[in-house]
C-alpha positions in Angstrom: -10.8 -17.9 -11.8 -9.4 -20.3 -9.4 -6.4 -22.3 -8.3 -7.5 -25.8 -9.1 -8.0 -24.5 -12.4 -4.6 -23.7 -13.3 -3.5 -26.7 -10.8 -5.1 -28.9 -13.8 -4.4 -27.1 -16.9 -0.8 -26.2 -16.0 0.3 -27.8 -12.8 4.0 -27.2 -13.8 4.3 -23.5 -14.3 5.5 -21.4 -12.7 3.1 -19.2 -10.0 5.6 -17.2 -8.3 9.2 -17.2 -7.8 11.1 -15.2 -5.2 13.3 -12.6 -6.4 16.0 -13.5 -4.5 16.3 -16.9 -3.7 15.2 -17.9 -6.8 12.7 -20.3 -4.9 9.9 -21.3 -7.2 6.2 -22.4 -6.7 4.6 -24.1 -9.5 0.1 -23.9 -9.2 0.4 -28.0 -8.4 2.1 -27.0 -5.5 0.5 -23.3 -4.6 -2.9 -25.2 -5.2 -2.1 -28.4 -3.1 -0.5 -26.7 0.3 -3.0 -24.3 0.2 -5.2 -27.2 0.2 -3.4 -28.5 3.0 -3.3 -25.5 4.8 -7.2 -24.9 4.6 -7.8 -28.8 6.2 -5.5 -27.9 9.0 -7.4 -24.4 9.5 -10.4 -27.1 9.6 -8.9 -29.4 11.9 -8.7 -26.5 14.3 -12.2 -26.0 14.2 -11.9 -22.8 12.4 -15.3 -22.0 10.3 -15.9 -19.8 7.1 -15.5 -15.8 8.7 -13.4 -16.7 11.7 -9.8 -15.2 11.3 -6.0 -15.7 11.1 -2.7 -13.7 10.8 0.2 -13.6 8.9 3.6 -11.7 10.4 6.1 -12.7 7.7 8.4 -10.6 5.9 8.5 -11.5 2.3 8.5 -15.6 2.4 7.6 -18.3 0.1 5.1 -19.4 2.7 3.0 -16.5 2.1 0.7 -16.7 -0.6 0.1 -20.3 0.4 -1.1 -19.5 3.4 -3.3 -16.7 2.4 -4.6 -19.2 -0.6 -5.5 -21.7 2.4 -7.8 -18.9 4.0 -9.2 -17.1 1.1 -10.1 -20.8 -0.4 -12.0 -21.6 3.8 -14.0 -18.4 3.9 -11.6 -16.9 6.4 -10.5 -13.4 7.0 -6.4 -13.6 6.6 -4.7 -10.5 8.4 -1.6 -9.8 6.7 0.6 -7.9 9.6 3.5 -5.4 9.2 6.9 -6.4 10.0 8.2 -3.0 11.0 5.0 -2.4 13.2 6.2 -2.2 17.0 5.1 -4.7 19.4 2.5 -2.4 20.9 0.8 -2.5 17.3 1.0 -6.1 16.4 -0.4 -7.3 20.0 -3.7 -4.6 19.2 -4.0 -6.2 16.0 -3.6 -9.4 16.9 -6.3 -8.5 19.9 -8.5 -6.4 18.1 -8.6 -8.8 14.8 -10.1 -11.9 16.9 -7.7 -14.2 15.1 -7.1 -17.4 15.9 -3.7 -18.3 14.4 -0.8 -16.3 13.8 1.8 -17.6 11.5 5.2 -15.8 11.7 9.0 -16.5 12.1 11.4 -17.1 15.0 13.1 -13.6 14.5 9.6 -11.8 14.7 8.6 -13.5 18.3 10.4 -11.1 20.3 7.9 -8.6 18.9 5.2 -10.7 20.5 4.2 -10.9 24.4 3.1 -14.7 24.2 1.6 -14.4 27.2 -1.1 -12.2 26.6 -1.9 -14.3 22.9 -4.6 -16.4 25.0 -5.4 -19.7 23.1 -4.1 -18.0 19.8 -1.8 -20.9 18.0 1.2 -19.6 16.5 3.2 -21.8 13.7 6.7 -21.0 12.6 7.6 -21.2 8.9 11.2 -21.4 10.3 13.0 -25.0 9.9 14.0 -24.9 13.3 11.5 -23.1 15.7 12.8 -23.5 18.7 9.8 -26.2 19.6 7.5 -24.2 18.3 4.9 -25.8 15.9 6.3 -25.6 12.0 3.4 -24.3 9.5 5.1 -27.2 6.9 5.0 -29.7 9.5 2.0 -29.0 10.4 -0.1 -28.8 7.4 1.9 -31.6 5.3 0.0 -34.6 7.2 -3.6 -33.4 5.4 -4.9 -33.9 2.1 -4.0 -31.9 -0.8 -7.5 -32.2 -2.3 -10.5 -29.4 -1.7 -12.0 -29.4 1.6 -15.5 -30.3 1.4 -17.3 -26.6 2.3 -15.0 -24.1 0.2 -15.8 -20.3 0.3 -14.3 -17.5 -1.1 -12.6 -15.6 2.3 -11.0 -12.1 2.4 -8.3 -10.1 3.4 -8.4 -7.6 6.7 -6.0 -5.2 6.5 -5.1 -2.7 8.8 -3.9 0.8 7.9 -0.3 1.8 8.1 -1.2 3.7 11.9 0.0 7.2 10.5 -2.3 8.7 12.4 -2.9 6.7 16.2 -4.6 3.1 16.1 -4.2 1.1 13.1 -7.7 0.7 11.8 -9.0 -2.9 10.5 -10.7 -3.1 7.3 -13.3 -6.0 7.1 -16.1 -6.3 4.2 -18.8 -8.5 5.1 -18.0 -12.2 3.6 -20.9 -13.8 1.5 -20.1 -17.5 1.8 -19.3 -17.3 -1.8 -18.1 -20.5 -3.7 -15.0 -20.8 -5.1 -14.2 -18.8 -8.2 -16.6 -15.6 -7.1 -15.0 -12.1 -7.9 -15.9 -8.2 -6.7 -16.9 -6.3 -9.1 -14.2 -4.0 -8.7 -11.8 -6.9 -9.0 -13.7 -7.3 -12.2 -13.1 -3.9 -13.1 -9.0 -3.8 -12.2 -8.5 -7.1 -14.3 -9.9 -5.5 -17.4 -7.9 -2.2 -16.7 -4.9 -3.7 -16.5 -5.1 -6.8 -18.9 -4.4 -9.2 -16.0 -4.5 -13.1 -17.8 -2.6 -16.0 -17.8 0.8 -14.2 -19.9 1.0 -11.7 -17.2 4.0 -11.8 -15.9 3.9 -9.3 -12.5 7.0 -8.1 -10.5 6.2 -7.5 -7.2 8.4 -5.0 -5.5 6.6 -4.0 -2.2 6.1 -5.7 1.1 3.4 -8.3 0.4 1.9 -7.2 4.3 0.2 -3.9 2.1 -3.0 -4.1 0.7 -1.5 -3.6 -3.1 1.2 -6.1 -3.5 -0.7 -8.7 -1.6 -4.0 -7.8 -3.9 -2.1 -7.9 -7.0 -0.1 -11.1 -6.1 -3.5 -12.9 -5.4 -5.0 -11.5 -8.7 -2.4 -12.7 -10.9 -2.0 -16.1 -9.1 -6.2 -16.4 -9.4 -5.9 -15.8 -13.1 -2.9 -18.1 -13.9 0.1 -15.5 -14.3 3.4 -15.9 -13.0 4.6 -13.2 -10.2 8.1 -12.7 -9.2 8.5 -11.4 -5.5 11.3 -9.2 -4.7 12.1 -9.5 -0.9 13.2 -6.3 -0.6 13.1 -3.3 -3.1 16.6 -2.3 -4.4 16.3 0.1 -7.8 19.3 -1.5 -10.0 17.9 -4.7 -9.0 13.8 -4.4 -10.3 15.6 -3.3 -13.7 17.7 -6.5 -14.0 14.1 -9.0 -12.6 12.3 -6.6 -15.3 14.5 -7.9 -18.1 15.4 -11.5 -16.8 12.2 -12.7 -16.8 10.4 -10.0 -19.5 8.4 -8.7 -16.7 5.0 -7.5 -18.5 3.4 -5.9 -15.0 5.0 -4.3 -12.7 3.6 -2.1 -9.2 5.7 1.0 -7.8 5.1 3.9 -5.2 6.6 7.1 -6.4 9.7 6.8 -3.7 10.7 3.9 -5.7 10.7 6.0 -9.0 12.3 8.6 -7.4 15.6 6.3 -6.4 15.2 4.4 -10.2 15.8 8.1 -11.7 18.3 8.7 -9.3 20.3 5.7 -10.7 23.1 6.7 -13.0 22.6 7.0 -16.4 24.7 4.0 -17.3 23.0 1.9 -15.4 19.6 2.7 -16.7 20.3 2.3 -20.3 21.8 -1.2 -19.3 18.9 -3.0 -19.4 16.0 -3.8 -22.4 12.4 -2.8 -20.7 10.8 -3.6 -23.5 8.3 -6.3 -22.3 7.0 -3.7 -19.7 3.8 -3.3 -20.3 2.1 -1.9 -17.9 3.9 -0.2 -14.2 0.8 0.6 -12.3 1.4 2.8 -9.2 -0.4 4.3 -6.3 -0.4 4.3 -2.2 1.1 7.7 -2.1 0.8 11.0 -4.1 3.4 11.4 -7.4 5.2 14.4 -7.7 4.4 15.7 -11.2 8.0 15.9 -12.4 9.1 12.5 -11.1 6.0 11.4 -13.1 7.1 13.3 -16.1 10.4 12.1 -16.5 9.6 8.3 -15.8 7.1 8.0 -18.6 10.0 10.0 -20.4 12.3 7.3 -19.8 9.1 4.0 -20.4 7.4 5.5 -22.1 3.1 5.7 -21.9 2.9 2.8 -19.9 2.9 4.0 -16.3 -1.3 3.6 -15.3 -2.0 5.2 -11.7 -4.8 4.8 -9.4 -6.2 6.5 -6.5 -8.1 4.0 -3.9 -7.8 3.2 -0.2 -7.7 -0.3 2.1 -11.0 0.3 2.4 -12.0 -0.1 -1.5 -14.8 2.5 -0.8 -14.3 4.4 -3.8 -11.4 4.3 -6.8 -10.2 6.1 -9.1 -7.3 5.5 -12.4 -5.5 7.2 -14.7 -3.4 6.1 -18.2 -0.3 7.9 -19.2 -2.1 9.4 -22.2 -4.7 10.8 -20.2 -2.3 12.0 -17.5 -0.7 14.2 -20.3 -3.3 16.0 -20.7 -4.3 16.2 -16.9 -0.7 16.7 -15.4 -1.6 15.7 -11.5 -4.4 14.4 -11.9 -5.4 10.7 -10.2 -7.6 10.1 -12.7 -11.6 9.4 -13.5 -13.8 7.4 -11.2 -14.0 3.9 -11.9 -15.3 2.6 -8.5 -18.1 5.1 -7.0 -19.0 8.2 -7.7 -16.6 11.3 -5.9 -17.9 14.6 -4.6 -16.1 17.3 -2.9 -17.7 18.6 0.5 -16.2 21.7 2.5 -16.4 21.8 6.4 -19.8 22.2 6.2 -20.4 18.9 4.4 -21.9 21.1 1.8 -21.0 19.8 -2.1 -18.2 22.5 -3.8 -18.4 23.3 -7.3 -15.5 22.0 -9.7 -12.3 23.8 -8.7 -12.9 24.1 -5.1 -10.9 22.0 -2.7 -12.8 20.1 -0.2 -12.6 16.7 1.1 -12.8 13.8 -1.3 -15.7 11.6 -0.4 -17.2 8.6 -2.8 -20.9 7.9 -3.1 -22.0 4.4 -3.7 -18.3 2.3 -3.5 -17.6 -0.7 -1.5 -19.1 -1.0 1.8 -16.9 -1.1 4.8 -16.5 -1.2 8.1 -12.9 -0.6 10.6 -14.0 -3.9 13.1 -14.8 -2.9 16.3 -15.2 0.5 15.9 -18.3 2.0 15.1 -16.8 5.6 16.5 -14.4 5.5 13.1 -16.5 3.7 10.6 -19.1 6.5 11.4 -16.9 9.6 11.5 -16.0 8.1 7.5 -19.2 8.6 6.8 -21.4 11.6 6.0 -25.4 11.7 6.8 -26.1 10.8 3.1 -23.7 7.6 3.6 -20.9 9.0 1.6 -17.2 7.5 3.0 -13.9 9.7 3.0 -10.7 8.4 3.5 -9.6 11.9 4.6 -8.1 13.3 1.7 -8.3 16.8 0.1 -8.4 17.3 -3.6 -10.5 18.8 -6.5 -12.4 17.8 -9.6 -12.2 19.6 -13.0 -14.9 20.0 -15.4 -14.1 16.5 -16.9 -14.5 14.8 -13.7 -10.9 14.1 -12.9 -9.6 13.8 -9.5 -6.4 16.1 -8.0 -5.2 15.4 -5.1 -4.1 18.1 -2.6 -3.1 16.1 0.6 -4.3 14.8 4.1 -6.8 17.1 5.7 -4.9 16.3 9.0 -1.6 18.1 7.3 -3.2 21.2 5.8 -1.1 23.6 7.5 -3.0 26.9 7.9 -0.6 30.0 8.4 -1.8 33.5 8.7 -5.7 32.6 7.9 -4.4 30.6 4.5 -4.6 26.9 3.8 -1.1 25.6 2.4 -1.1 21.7 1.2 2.2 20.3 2.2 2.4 18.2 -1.1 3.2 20.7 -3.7 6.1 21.7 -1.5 7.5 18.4 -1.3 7.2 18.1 -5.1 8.8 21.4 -5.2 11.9 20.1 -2.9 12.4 17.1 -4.6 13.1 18.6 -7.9 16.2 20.1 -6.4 19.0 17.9 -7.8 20.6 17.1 -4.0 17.4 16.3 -2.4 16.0 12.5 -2.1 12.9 13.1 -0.1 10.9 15.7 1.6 8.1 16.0 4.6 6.7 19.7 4.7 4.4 19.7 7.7 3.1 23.2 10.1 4.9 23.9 13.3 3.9 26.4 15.9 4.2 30.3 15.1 2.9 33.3 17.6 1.9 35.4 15.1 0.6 33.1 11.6 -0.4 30.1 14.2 1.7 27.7 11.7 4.8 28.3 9.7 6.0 26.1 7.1 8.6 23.4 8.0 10.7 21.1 5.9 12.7 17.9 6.9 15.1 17.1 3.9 16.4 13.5 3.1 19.9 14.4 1.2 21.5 12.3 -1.7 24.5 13.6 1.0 23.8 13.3 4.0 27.4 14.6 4.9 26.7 18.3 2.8 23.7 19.3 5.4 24.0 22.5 6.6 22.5 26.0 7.6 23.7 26.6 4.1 22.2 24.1 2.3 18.6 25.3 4.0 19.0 28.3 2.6 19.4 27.1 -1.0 16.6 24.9 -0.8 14.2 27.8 0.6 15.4 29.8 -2.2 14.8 26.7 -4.6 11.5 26.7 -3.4 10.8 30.1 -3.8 11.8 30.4 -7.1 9.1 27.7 -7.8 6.2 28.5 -5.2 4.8 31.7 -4.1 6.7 32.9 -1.2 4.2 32.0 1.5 4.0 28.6 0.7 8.0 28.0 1.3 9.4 26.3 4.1 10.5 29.5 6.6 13.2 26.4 8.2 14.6 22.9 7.1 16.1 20.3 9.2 18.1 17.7 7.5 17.7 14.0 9.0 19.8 10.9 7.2 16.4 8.6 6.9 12.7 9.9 7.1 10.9 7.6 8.4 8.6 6.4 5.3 6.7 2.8 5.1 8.3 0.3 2.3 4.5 1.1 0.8 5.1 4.8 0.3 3.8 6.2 3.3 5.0 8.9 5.1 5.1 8.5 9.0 4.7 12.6 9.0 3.0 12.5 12.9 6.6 11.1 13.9 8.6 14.2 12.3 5.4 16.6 13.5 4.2 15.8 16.6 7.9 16.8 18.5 7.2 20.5 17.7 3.6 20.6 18.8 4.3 19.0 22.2 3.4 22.1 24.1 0.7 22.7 21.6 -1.3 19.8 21.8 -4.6 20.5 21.0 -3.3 20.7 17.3 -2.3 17.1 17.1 -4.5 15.5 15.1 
């Protein structure tokens, strides 16, 4: 399970091809710059767990360079493009990296001056004088270096909630070719071999798509990288190159469904075999009506950066457990309430795992331990339940339980409940102040129209919601806003759309 394998066997196939460029990498090449790439990471002096970053969007460049550290025992920081410039500088500060590759339109999000000794490579043909990662790395070998470990990635969360937090797992010195367990566990799941063929459709900066992309590559599949998600598009890469795996967030099913019906019966899906989603919580209807239109092969797991615990569902067994995220497959879950005290099946509590992957967020021993409970048992945060079988529902951030008039209200079944309405594209239901419940139920719409907003339009949507929902649980307002502010990966920057109407109410900002 290793590059120079496939370099040997099949040097000439195809290991990724961008989307839309139609640049290809064959494994002679993806296994020969990396090579490359993990000499010059040598000839810097950098040693098995020191560190480097990547601040790319989409770019042939990019699984070649995190080959090049993951085959030299490094950590590789993959680094968001939308992040602000306060964000990247942390990371790049907090992460103790000591080379950042990026491109020239991403340096005026950096403050070179307070990067230190940290070398930064273009992949840009012209950098303006800065050093070129090609350049650069093209005058070493392309053979093995001669102390090859297996590195890792450390990712930092998506800073919905203050600081992003750095995920590092300790780093064996393992040789080339050594798998997790969990790894193990995902390849077998989801039939990942050589005749995968995997369509990646997210940012390759998120855990998942990068993940994924390195799987496949490791196992001698062929991925194809879209640059930037666009519905109609996935649906014609699907068919061109009889894309067999495919990875979503539910946002992106909602705007393939929204597609007209024309233009989803265009194209033959047939070599689909398996669209594996997670990263963000799928509204049961959207769900519904996608497998609807597949067919059973939509597979859905529930897991975290931090790989402490997992969980996974298949279409079958979601048909039977409408909601649900599925069965443990990496840990074992338990639900805890306030107390920390272990709720019987039914109960909401917080959804911690018991013996997953060890983590820690680096250089922060406050966070790591407030993950943790005193029996060692790590929580990403999350509320949710377990039924008698064992499988996992979600309810929604602890931080966004919105408690109004004594009564705990998850924001997500709202949202589900908005975007069933026929006009509405997405939802964020969050708590704003109220003198006499302490919270009242907001909603901020995203419209199909954003031009048919309007006091009256709020009104129909409250009453759509309450024809779904017991009364308390609807919004009492909704504002309209043309974009919510939502990650490529899914994520919901809520704290952005919240935090305004709690700005004389601060201690409830979380």
């Amino acid at each position: 399970m290793h590059l120079g394998v496939h370099s040997q066997r099949q040097p000439g196939k195809v290991a990724y091809q961008m989307a839309g460029t139609g640049h290809t990498v064959t494994y002679l090449e993806l296994d020969q710059r990396s090579n490359q790439g993990a000499h010059y990471f040598r000839h810097l002096g950098l040693r098995a767990r020191d560190g480097i970053a990547v601040l790319l969007d989409n770019h042939p460049a990019y699984l070649q360079i995190c080959w090049a550290a993951q085959r030299s025992g490094l950590y590789y920081t993959p680094i968001s493009t939308l992040f602000a410039q306060q964000e990247i500088q942390y990371i790049v500060a907090n992460s103790d990296i000591r080379v950042l590759i990026t491109q020239h339109r991403l340096l005026t999000q950096l403050d070179h001056t307070a990067l230190g000794d940290i070398r930064i490579l273009l992949v840009d043909d012209d950098g303006n004088g800065w050093p070129n990662w090609y350049t650069e790395t093209g005058r070493f070998p392309v053979t093995e270096i001669p102390d090859p470990y297996e590195g890792a990635e450390m990712i930092y969360s998506s800073g919905t909630t203050g600081k992003p937090k750095g995920v590092r797992f300790d780093l064996a010195l393992s040789p080339p070719g050594t798998i997790s367990e969990l790894m193990r566990t995902r390849i077998t799941m989801h039939q990942i071999s050589e005749t995968t063929r995997y369509l990646s459709t997210a940012p390759l900066y998120h855990s998942a798509p990068l993940r994924y992309n390195m799987m496949v590559t490791r196992l001698g599949g062929s991925c194809v990288i879209m640059e930037k998600f666009d519905a109609q598009r996935s649906l014609e890469l699907i068919e061109q190159f009889a894309i067999s795996h495919s990875q979503w967030v539910p946002t992106m099913f909602v705007r393939l469904l929204k597609l007209a019906p024309e233009i989803k019966q265009a194209y033959c899906l047939a070599s689909l075999q398996y669209a594996i989603h997670a990263a963000a919580p799928c509204p049961i209807h959207i769900k519904q009506q996608m497998i609807d239109w597949w067919g059973p092969i939509l597979y859905e797991y529930y897991s975290g950066t931090e790989a402490n615990g997992s969980t996974a569902i298949s279409s079958a067994d979601w048909l039977t457990h409408q909601g649900s995220v599925g069965q443990a497959i990496h840990g074992e879950i338990h639900i805890l309430d306030e107390d920390g005290l272990e709720l019987p099946q039914g109960e909401t509590g917080t959804v911690f795992f018991a013996n997953g992957s060890d983590f820690s967020y680096y250089k922060d021993a406050q966070k790591t331990a407030a993950a943790r409970n005193a029996a060692g048992w790590s929580t990403l945060g999350d509320m949710g339940f377990v039924d008698e079988q064992g499988y996992l529902y979600l309810r929604d951030r602890k931080s966004f339980m919105i408690i109004s008039g004594g009564v705990n209200i998850y924001p997500q079944e709202i949202e589900d409940a908005l975007i069933r309405h026929e006009d509405v594209l997405d939802a964020a239901v969050f708590g704003v102040p109220d003198e006499e419940f302490g919270e009242a139920v907001k909603a901020v719409v995203q419209l199909n129209d954003a031009g048919s907003a309007s006091a009256e339009k709020a009104e129909q949507l409250i009453k759509h919601c309450r024809n779904l929902l017991a009364h308390l649980k609807c919004p009492r307002s909704i504002d309209f806003m043309e974009n919510l502010p939502r990650h490529p990966t899914g994520k919901l920057y809520k704290h952005q759309l919240r935090d305004p109407y709690w700005r004389d109410h601060n201690s409830r900002i979380i």
